[in-house]
Structure formats: structure tokens, C-alpha cells
N, C-alpha and C positions, 0 to 999 in steps of 0.2 A: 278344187278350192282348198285351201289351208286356214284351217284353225289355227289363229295368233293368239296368247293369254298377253295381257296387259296388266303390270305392278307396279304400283302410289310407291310400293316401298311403307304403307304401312304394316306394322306389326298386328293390324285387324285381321289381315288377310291369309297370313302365316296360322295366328290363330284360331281362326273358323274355316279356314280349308275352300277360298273362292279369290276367285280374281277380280281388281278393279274392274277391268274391261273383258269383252272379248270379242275377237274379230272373227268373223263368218263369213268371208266374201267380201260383198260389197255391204255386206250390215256388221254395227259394232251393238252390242248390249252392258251398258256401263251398270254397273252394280249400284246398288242402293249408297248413297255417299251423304256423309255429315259434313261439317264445319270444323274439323281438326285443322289444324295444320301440321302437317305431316311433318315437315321440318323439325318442331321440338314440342308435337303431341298436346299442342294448347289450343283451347276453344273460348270462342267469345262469349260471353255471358247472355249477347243482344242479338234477337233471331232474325234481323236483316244481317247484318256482319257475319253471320253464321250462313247464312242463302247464298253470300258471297264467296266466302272461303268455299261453300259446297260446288256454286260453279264455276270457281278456278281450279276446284280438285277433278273433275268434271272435265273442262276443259283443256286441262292438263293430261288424262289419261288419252283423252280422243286426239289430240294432237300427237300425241307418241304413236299413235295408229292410222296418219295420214288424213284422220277425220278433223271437223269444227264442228260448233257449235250451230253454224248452219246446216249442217246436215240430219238433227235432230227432228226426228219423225213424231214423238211418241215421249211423253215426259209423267213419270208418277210423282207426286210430292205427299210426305207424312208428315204429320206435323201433330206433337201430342196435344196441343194446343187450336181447338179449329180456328180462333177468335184471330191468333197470330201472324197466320196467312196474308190479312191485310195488308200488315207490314213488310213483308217478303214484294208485297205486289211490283215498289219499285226499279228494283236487282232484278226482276223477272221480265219485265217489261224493255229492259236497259239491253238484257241477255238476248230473249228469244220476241221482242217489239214484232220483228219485220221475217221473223222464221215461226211463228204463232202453230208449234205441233199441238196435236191432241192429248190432250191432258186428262191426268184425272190426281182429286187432292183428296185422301184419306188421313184423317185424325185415330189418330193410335200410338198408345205406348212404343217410346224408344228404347232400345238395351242400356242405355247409360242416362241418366237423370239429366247432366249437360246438354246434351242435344234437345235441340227444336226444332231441327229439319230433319228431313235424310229427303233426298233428290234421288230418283233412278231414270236413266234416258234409254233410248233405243234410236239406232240415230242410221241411215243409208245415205252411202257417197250418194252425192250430185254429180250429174254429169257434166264436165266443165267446160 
């Protein structure tokens, strides 16, 4: 089996020394992912719009690695804010409704004051 590294092409990852993704076989491990958008390094102030951004950055690294978002096993969400979550509920429900992985939602300081989410998946091809 081959180890693939996956890159957003943000300047995070150059940074702190990790890859968006990584592919293991038939399992990908996406990194812990905020609401940037990577394009021109702008974040929304509003922490749905921000859930969003994080699962088309999300969504975007697993498709460069032949994965979806249905194949999502296993999802952590931070949120400095635990009350905020509420509002994530319906970008979450929209995303993984009918792929319902095991979760778990931990309230905790982010490295940048902007962020309200960071999203991290773990995600195994289906067999099609």
C-alpha cells in the first residue's frame, strides 16, 4: 500500500509542517480544517458560513484522493464556542444527513481568534 500526502495549497500546512489529507490504502485521514478560503485566505465572521467553507475544504482535499464525503467514517468538530454548534447543525445535516459517521464535538480554543470551527474526518473508500 502507498502512502499519498494531500495539499489545500494552504500556507497552514507549509507552516506547521502536516498535510491536509492522507491516504493509507483504502482509508484517508483529513486534518483538522477551518473556514479559510484558501483562494485569498478570507474567513467569514458567521460560524455556519464557516462549517461550510470547512466542508468544501474538506470535500475538496478527499476528492483530489478519489474519496467523498460519503465515505466518511468518523468526524471530530471544535468549536470554541459549545452554544454555536446549534447553528452548524444545518450545513451538517445537509453534508453527512444520510452518511450519519460517529462523531464527537469538543469545545476548545482555536490558534486564530477568526475560527469557530475546525472540522477533522477520517473517512474509508465504499465499496462500489
Amino acid at each position: 500500500m502507498t502512502r499519498t500526502l494531500i495539499s489545500s495549497g494552504s500556507k497552514f500546512e507549509a507552516d506547521y509542517a502536516y498535510s491536509r489529507a492522507v491516504v493509507d490504502g483504502d482509508w484517508i485521514f483529513v486534518s483538522g480544517t477551518t473556514g479559510f478560503n484558501y483562494a485569498d485566505m478570507t474567513i467569514s465572521d458567521d460560524v455556519a458560513a464557516q462549517t461550510e467553507q470547512t466542508l468544501i475544504n474538506i470535500k475538496t482535499a478527499m476528492e483530489k484522493a478519489g474519496f467523498s464525503l460519503a465515505d466518511v467514517v468518523r468526524v471530530h468538530y471544535i468549536l470554541p464556542v459549545g452554544s454555536d454548534f446549534a447553528l452548524c447543525a444545518p450545513v451538517l445535516r445537509k453534508c453527512f444527513g444520510e452518511v450519519r459517521p460517529a462523531s464527537t464535538m469538543f469545545v476548545a480554543p482555536l490558534i486564530d481568534p477568526r475560527m469557530k470551527i475546525e472540522i477533522e474526518v477520517t473517512g474509508r473508500k465504499r465499496s462500489h
